[in-house]
N, C-alpha and C positions, 0 to 999 in steps of 0.2 A: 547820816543814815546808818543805820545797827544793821548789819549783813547778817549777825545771825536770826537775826526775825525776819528779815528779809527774804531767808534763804529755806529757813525751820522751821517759822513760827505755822499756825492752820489758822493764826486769828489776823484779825486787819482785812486790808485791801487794797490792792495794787491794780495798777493800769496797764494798758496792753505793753507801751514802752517798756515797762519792769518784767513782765514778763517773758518779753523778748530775751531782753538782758539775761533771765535767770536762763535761757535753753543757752546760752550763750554761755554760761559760765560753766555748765553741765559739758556741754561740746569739748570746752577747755579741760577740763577735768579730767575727759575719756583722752582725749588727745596725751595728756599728762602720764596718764593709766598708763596709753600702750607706747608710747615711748619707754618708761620705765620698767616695764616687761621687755620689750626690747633690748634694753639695753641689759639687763639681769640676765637675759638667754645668750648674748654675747658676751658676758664674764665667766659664764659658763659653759659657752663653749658649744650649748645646746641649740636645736631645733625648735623655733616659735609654732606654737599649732596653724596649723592651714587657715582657722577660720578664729577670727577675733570678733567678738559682737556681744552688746550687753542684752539679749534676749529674756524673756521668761522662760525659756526653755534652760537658756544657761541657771537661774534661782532654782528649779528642780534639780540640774544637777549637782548644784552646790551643797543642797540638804541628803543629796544620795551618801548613805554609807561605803556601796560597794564600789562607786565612783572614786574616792578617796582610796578604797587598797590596791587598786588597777594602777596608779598613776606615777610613773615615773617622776627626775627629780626639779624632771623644767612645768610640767604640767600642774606638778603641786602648787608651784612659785605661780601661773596664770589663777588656778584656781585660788587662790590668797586674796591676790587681786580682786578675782571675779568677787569673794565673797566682801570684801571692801569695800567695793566700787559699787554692786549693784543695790544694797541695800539704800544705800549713801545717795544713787541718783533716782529710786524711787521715792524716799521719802523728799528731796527736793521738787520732784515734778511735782508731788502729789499735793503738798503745801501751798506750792505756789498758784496748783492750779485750785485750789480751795479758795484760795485768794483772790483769785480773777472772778473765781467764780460769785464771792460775796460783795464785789466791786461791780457782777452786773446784778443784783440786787436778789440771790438764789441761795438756796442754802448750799453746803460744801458738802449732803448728802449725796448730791446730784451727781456727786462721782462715783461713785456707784454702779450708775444707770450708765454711764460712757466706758467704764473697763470692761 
């Protein structure tokens, strides 16, 4: 199986099994994320923020300007992240679930209408 079609592609069609799998790998990933932020804010010595979460709320903050001059030097290093991570497991939901969605015989418009 080719994981990056699997994981990237908006074309094909996968089954709930695969789907599963994909929130699965996603989980892993954040898991991966906030370890490795963790452990960056303990070589530095620094304070991890209070609230770690890949929200929509955090993708507006990450395009804020003023967000960026405010931010000390452990916040920069989460925001890095964030802007790594969050792109990365929207564009995996979004794919996969175009996928499912063309596996229950719908177009992948249809995501649209559930964000």
């Amino acid at each position: 199986m080719d994981y990056a079609w699997y994981l990237f592609s908006f074309e094909g069609r996968i089954n709930r099994a695969k789907c599963w799998l994909a929130v699965l790998i996603v989980i892993s990933w954040m898991i991966f994320l906030g370890l490795t932020l963790m452990g960056i804010a303990h070589l530095f010595g620094a304070e991890l923020p209070s609230k770690l979460s890949f929200s929509t709320e955090q993708i507006f903050y990450v395009v804020d300007p003023e967000a960026w001059r405010s931010l000390s030097s452990t916040n920069r290093t989460s925001l890095l992240i964030y802007v790594i991570g969050t792109p990365l497991f929207l564009w995996v939901y979004l794919a996969t679930s175009v996928k499912r969605l063309h596996d229950r015989n719908k177009s992948g418009w249809w995501m649209l209408l559930s964000s």
